[in-house]
FITORMAR-758815 format. One line per 8 residues: their letters; for each residue x, y, z of N, C-alpha, C, O. Coordinates in pm, 1 decimal, decimal comma, m for minus. Example, Ala and Ser with C-alpha at 12.3 -4.5 7.8 and 13.67 -1.06 7.14 Angstrom:
residues 2
as	1319,0:m569,0:780,0:1230,0:m450,0:780,0:1320,0:m330,0:780,0:1423,6:m331,9:846,5 ~ 1285,0:m225,0:708,0:1367,0:m106,0:714,0:1290,0:3,0:787,0:1340,9:113,8:803,9
END
This chain:
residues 115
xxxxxxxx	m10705,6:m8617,4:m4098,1:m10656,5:m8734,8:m4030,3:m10666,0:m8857,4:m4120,5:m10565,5:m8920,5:m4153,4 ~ m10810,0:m8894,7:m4166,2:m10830,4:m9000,3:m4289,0:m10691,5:m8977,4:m4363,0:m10596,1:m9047,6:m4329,6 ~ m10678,0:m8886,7:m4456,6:m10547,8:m8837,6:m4565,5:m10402,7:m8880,2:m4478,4:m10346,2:m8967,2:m4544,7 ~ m10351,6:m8859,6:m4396,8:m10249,3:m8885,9:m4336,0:m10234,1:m9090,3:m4324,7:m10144,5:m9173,2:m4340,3 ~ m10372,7:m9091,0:m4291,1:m10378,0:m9245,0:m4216,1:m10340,6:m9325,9:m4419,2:m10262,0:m9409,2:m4464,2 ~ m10431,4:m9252,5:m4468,2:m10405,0:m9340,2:m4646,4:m10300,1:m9353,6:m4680,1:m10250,8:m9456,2:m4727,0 ~ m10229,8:m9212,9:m4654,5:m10051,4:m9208,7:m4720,3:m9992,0:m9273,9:m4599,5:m9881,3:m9220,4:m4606,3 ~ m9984,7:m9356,6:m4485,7:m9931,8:m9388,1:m4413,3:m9939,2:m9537,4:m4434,4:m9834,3:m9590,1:m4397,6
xxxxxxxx	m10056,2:m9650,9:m4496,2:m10057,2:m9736,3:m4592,1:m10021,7:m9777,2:m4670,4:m9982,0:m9892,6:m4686,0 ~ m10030,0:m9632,1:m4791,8:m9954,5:m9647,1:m4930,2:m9827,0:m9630,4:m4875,6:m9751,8:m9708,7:m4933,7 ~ m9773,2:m9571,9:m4800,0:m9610,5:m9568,5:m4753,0:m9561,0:m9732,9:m4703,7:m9462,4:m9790,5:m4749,5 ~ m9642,9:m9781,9:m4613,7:m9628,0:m9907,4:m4552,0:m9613,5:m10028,9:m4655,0:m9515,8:m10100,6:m4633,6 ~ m9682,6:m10058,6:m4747,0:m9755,5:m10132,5:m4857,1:m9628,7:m10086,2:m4972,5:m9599,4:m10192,0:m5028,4 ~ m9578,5:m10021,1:m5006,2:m9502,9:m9951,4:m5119,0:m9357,9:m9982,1:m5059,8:m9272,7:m9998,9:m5147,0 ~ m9304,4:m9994,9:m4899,2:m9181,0:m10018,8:m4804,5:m9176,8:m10190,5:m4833,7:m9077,1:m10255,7:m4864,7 ~ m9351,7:m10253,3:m4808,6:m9306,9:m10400,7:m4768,0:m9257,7:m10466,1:m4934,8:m9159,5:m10538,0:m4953,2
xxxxxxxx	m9351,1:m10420,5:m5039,0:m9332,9:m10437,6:m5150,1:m9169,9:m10450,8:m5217,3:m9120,2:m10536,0:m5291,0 ~ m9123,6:m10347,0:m5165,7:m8983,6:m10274,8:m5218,2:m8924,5:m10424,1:m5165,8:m8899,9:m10517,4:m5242,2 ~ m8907,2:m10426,9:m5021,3:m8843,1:m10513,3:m4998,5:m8868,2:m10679,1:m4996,7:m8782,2:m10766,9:m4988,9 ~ m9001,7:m10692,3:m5005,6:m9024,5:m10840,9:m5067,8:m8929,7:m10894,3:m5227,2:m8870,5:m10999,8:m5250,1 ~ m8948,3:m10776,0:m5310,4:m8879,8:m10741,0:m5419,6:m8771,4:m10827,7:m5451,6:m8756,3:m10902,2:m5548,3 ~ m8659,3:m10792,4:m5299,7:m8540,7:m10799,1:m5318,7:m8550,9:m10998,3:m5285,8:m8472,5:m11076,4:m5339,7 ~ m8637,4:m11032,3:m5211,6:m8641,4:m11169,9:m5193,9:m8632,2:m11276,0:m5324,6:m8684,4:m11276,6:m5436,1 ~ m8524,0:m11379,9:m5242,4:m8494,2:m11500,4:m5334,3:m8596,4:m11592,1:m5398,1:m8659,8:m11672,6:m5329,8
xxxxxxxx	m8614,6:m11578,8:m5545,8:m8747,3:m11673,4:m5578,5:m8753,1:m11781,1:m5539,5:m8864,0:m11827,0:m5566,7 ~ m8665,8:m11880,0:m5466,2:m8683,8:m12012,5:m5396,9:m8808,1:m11991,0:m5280,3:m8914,0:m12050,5:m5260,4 ~ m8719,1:m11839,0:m5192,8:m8852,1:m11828,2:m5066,9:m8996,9:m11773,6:m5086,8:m9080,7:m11783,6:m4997,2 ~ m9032,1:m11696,6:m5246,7:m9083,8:m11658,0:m5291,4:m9206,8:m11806,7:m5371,0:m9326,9:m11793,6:m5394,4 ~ m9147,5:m11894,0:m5387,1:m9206,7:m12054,2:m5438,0:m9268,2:m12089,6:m5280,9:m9389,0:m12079,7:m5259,1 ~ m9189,4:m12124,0:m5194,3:m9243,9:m12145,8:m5074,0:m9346,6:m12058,1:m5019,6:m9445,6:m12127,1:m4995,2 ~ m9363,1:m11953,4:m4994,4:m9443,4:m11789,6:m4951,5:m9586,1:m11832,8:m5054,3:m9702,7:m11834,8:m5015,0 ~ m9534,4:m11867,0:m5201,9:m9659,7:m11862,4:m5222,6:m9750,1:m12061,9:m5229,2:m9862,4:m12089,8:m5271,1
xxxxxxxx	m9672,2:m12131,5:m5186,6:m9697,5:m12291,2:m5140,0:m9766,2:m12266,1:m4957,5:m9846,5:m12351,6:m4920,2 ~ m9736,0:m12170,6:m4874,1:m9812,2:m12177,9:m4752,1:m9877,7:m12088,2:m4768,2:m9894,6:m12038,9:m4656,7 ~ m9947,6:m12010,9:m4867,9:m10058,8:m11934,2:m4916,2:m10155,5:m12024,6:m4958,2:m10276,0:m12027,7:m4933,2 ~ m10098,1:m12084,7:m5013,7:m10218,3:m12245,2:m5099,9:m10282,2:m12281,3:m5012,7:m10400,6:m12255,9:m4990,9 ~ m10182,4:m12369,5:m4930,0:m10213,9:m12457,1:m4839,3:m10301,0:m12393,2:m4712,2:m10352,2:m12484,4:m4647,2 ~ m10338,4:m12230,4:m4647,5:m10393,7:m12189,8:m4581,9:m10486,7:m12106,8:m4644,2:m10566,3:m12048,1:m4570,9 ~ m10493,7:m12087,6:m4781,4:m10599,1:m12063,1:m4850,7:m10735,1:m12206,0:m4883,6:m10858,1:m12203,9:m4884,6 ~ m10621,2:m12327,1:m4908,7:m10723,7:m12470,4:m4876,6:m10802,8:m12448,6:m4744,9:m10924,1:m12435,9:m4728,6
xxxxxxxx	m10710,2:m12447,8:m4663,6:m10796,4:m12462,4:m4554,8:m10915,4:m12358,1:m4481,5:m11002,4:m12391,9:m4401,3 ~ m10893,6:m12247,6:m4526,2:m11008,7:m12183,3:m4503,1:m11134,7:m12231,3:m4587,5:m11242,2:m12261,1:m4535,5 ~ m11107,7:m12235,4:m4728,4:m11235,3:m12321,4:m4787,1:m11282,9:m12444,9:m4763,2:m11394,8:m12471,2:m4807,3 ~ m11226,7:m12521,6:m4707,0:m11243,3:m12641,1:m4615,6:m11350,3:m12571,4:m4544,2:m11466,6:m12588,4:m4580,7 ~ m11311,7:m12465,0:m4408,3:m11324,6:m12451,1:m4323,2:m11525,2:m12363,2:m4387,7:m11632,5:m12369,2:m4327,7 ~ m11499,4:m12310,9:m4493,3:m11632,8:m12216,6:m4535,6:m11688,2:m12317,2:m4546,7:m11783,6:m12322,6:m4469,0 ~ m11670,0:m12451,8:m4639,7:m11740,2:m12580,1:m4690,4:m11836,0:m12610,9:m4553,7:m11958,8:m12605,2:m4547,5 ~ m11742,7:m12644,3:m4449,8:m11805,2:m12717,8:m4355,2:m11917,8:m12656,3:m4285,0:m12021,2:m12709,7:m4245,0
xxxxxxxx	m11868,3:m12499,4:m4274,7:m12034,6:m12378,8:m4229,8:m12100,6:m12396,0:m4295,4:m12196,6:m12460,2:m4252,6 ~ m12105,1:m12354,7:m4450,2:m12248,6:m12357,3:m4523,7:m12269,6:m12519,6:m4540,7:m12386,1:m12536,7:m4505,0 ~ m12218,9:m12636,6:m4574,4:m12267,1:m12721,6:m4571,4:m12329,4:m12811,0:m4489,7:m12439,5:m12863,5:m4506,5 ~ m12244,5:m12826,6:m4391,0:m12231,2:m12900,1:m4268,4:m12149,1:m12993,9:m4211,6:m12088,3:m13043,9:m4306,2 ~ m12114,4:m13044,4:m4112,1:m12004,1:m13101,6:m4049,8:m12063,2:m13290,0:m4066,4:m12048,1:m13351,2:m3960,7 ~ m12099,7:m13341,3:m4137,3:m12136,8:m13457,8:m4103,3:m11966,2:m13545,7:m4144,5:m11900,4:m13571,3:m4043,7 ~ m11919,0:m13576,4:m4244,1:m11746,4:m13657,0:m4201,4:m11671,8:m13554,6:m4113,1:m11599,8:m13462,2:m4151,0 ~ m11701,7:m13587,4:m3998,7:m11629,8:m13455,7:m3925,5:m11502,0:m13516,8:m3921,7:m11410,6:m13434,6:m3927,1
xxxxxxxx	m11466,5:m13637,1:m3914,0:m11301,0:m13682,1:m3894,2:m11208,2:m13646,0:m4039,3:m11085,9:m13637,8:m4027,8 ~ m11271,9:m13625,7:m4171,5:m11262,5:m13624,1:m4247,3:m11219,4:m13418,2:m4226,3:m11114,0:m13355,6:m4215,4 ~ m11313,5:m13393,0:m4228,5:m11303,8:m13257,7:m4216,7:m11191,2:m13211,7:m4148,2:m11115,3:m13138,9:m4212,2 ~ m11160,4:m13240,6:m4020,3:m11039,5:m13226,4:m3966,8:m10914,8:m13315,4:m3999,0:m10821,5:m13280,5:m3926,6 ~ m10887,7:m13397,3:m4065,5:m10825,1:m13461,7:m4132,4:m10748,2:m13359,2:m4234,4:m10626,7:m13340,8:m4241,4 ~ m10867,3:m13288,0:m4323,4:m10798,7:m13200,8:m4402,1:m10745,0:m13065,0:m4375,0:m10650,7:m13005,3:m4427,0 ~ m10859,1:m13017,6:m4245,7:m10781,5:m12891,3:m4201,5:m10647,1:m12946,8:m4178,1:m10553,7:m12915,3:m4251,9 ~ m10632,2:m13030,1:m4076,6:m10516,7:m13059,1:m3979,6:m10353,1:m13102,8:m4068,0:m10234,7:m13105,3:m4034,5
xxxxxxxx	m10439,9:m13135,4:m4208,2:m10321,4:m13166,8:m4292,8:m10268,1:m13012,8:m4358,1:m10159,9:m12957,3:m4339,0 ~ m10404,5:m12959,1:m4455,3:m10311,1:m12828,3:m4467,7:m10266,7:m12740,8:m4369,2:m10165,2:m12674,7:m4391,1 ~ m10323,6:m12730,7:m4269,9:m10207,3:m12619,3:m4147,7:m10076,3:m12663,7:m4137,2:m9975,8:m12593,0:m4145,3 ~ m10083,8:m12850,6:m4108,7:m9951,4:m12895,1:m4084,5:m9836,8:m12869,8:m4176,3:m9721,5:m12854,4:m4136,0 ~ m9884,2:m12864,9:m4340,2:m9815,7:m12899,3:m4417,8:m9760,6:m12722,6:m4436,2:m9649,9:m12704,1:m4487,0 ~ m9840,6:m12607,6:m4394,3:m9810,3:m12499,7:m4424,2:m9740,8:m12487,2:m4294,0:m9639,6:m12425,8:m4327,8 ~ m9731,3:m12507,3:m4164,3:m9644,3:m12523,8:m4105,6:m9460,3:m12570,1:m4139,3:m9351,8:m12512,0:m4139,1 ~ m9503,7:m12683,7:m4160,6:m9339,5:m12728,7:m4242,2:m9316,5:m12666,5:m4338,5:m9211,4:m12706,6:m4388,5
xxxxxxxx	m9362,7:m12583,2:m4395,5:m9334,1:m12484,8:m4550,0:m9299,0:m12350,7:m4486,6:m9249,6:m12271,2:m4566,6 ~ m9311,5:m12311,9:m4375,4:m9283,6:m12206,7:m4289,2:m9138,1:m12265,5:m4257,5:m9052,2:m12200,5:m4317,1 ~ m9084,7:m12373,2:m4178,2:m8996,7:m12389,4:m4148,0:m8857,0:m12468,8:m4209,4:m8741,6:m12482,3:m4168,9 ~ m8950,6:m12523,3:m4356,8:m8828,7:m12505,2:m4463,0:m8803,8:m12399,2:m4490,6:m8683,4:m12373,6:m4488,2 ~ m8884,2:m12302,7:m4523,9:m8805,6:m12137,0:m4565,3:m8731,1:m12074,3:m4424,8:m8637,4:m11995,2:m4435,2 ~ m8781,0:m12116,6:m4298,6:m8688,1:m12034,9:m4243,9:m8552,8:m12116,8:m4261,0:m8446,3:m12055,3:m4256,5 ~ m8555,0:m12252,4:m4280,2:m8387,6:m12320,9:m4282,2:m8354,1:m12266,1:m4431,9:m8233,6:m12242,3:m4423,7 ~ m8383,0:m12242,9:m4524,9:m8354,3:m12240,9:m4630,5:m8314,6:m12092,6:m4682,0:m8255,9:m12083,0:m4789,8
xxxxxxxx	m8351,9:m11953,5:m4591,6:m8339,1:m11847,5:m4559,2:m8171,6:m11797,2:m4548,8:m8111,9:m11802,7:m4441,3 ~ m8113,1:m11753,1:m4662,4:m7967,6:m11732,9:m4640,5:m7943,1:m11625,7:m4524,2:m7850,5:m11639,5:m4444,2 ~ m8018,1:m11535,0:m4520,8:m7967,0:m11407,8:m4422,8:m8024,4:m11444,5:m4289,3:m8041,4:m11351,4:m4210,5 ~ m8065,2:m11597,2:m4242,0:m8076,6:m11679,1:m4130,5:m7930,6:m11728,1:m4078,3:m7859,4:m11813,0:m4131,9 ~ m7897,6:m11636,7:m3934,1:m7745,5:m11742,9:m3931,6:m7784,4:m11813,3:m3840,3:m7686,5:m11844,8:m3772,7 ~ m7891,1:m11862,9:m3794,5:m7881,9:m11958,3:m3713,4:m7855,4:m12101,3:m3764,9:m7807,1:m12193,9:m3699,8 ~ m7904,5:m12102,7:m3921,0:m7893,3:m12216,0:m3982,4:m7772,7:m12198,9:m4132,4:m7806,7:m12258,1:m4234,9 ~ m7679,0:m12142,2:m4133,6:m7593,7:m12141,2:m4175,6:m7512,2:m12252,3:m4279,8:m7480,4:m12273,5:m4396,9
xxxxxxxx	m7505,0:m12307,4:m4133,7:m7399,8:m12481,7:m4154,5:m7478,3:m12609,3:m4241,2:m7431,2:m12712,7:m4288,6 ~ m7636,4:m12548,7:m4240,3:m7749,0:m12633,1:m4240,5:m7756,1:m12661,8:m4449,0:m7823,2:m12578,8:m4510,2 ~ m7693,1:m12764,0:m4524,1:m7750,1:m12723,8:m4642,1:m7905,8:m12734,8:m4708,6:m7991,1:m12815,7:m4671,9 ~ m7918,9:m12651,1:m4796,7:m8094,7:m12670,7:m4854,3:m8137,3:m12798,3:m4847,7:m8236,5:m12830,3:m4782,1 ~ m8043,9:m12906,6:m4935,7:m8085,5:m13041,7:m4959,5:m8129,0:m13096,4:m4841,3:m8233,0:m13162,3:m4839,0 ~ m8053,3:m13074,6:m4728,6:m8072,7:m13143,2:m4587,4:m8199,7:m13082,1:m4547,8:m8283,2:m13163,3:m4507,7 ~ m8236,5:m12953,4:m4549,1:m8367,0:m12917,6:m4509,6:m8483,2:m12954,9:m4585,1:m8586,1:m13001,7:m4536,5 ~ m8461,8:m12932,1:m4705,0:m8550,5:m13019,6:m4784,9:m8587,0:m13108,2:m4781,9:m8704,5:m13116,3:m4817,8
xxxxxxxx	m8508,0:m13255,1:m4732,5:m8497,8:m13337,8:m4684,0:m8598,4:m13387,3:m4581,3:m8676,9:m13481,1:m4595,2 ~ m8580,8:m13299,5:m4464,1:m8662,7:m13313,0:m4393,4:m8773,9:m13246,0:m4385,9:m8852,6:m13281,4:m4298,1 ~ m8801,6:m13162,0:m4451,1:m8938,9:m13137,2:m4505,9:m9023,2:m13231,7:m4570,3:m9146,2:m13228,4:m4564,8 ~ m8955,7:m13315,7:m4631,2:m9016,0:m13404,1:m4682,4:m9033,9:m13527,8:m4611,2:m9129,6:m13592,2:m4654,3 ~ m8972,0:m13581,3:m4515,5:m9013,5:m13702,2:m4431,6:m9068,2:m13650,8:m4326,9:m9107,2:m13739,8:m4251,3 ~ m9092,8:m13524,1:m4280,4:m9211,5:m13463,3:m4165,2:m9320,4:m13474,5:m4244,8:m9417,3:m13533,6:m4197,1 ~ m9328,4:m13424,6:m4373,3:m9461,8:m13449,1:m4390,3:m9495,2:m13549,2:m4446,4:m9610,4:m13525,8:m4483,0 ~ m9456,1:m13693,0:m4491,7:m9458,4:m13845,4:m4529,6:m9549,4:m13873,3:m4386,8:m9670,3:m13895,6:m4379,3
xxxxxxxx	m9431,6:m13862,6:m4257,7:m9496,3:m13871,1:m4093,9:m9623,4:m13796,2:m4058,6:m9684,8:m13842,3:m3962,4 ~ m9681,8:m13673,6:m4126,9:m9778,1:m13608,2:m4100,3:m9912,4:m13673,5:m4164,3:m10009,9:m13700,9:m4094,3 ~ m9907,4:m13697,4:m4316,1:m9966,1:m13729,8:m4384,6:m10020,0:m13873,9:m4307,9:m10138,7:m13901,8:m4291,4 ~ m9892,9:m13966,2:m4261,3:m9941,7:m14113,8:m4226,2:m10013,3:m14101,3:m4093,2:m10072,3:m14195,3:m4039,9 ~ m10005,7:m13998,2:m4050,9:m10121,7:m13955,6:m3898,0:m10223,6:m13925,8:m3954,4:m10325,0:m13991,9:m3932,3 ~ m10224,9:m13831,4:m4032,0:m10354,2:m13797,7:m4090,1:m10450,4:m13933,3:m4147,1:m10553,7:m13969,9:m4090,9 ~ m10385,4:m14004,7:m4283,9:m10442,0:m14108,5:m4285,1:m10496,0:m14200,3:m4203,7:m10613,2:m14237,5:m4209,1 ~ m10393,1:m14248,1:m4108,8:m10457,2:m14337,6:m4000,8:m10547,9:m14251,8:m3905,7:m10600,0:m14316,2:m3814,6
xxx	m10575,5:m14119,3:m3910,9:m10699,9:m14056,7:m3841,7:m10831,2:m14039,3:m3930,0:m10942,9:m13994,1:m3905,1 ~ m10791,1:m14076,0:m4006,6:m10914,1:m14163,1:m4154,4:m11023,4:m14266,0:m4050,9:m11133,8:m14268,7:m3996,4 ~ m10916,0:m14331,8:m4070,1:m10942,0:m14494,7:m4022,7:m10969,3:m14539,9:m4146,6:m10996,0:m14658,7:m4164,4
END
């Protein structure tokens, strides 16, 4: 059963591979930009266990910025996604676009949750 369950992994893992493969290095730049940004935030998140929570506004300041920002990096690649027809009509520049003044608007929440 173990032996079946391994090659049923290496089959799975060797399928997603194949076809990540075929993906456009634009969504492949993005994929690995909301890896960053939710890889930050877990070490944020280890910092604050072993150390301790004393700037706690601070602390959530930074979680709340990298989730957000890996959020909008999720939803520029899905606009930016050619074999997406929901967004078709939509060009890159324009999504890009607004990727970039959501998170100008995210960032200036975050800051003013500074104080």
């Amino acid at each position: 059963m173990a032996r079946s369950t391994i090659n049923d992994v290496k089959s799975l893992l060797h399928t997603l591979r194949s076809a990540y493969s075929a993906t456009p290095s634009n969504l492949k730049i993005i994929d690995l930009y909301v890896a960053f940004a939710v890889f930050t935030a877990l070490i944020q998140v280890a910092y604050i266990a072993i150390v301790g929570s004393f700037p706690f506004n601070s602390f959530l300041s930074g979680v709340l910025s990298c989730i957000g920002t890996a959020v909008l990096a999720v939803c520029l690649r899905i606009q930016v996604n050619k074999e997406n027809k929901e967004f078709k009509d939509l060009p890159p520049e324009r999504a890009f676009a607004d990727f970039v003044l959501c998170n100008l608007v995210l960032h200036l929440v975050i800051i003013n949750f500074l104080g």
